[in-house]
matplotlib code that plots the C-alpha trace (Angstrom):
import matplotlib.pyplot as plt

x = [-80.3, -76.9, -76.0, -73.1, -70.9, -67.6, -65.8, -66.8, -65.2, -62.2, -61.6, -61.7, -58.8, -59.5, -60.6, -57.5, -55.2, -56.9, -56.2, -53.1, -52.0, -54.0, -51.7, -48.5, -49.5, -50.6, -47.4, -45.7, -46.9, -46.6, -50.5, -51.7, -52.4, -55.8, -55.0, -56.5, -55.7, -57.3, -60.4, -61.2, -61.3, -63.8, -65.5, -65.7, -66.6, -69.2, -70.8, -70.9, -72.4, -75.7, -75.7, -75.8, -78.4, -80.3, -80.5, -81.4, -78.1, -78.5, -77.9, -75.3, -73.8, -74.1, -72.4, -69.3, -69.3, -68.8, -66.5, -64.5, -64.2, -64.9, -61.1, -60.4, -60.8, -57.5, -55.9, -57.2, -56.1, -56.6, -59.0, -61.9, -61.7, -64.7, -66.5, -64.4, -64.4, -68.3, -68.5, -65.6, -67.4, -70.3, -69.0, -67.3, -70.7, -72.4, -70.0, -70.5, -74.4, -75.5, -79.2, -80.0, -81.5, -78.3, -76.1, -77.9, -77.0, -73.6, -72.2, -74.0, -72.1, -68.7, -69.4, -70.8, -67.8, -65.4, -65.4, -64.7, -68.1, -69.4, -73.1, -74.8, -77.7, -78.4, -77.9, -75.0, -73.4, -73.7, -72.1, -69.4, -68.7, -68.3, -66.4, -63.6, -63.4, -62.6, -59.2, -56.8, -54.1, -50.3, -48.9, -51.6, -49.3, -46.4, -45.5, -42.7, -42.1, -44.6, -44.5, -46.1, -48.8, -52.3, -55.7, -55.4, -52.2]
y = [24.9, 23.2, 23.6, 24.8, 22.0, 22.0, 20.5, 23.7, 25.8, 23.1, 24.2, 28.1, 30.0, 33.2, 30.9, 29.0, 31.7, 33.4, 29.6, 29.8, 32.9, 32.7, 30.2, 31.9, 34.8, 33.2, 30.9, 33.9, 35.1, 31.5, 30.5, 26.8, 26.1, 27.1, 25.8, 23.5, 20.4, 22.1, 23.8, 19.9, 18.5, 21.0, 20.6, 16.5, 16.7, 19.7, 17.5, 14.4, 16.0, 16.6, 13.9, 11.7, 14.1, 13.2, 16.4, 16.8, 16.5, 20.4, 21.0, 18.7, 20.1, 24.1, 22.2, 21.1, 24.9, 26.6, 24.5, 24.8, 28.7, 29.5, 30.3, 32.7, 35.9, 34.8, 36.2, 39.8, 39.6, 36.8, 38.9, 38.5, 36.6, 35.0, 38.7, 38.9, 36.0, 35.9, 39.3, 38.0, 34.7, 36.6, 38.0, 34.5, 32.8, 35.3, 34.8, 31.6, 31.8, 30.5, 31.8, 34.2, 31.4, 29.2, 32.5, 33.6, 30.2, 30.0, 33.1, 33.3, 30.2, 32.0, 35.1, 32.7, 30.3, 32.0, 31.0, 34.5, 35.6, 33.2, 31.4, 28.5, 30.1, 27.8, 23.7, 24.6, 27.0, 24.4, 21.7, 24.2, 24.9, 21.4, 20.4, 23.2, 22.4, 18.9, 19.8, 19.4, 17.6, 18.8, 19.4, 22.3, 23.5, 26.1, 27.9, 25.9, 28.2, 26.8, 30.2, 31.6, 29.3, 31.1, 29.1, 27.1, 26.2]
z = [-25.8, -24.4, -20.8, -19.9, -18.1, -15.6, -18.6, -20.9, -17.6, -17.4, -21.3, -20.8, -21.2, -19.3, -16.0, -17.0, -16.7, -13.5, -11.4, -12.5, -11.5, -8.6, -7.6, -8.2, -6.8, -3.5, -3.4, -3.4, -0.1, 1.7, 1.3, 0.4, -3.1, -5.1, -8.6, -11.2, -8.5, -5.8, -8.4, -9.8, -6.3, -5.0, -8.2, -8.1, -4.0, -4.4, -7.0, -5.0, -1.9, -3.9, -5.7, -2.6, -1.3, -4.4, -6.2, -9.8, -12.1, -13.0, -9.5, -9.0, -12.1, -10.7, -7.6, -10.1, -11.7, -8.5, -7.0, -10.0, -10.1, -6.3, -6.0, -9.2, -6.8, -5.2, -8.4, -7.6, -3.6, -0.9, 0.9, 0.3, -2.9, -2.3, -3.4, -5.9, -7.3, -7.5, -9.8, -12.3, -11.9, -12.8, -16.1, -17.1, -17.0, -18.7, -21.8, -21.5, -21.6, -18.7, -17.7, -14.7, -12.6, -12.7, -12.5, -9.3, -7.4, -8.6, -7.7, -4.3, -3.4, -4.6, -2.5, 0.7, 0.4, 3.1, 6.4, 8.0, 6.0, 4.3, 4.9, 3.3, 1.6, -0.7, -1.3, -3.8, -1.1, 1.4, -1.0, -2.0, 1.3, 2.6, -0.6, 0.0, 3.7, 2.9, 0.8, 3.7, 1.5, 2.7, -0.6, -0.3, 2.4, 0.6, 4.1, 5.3, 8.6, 11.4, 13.3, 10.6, 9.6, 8.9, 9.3, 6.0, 6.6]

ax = plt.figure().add_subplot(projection="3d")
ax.plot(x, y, z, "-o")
ax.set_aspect("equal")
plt.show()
């Protein structure tokens, strides 16, 4: 059985269209950018973390998956994307055919990766978390009015 990869995610055309429009949508109402740029660093960073922990490369690979979808829920609303994102993450990996096991991890890190509710439950939550913390590159920045800068500006 083939296991599903980032670069099979990277290639998608449904997650595709839901980081870009997540990042029109939110650069319409002044927040940072959470497109492919931002989706790939995650990814890349949530996959190092583990590997330099020395976790299996399925593991490290799960790492790369969430950190490349953990945005999409943006598309739907800013709030709370995290919960939304995990349940259409859900039904992407599904189609895609990943197995329960790999499912369960995944999408718990999506729901966990906010920081107003978010938790590390899990060593690919943790790695997810620490990866999308890390972004703090100013051409992220769209909100060009100081008095209105939010906490990821």
């Amino acid at each position: 059985m083939l296991k599903v990869t980032v670069e099979d995610l990277k290639k998608d055309h449904e997650i595709s269209v839901y980081l870009t429009r997540s990042t029109e949508y939110l650069g319409r109402i002044g927040f940072t950018e959470h497109g492919k740029r931002h989706a790939t660093m995650i990814s890349d960073r949530a996959y190092n973390v583990l590997k330099e922990l020395d976790y299996e490369e399925r593991d490290c690979e799960l790492a790369a998956i969430a950190g490349y979808i953990h945005d999409i829920g943006n598309m739907v609303n800013r709030y709370n994307h995290g919960g939304t994102g995990a349940v259409m993450a859900y039904t992407i990996l599904l189609r895609l055919g990943l197995p329960p096991e790999e499912i369960a991890l995944v999408v718990s890190a999506i729901g966990n990766h906010e920081e107003e509710r978010g938790n590390a439950i899990n060593h690919i939550a943790s790695a997810l978390i620490l990866a999308d913390k890390s972004d703090v590159h100013r051409s992220r920045v769209t909100n060009k009015d100081f008095a209105t800068f939010e906490i990821h500006d």
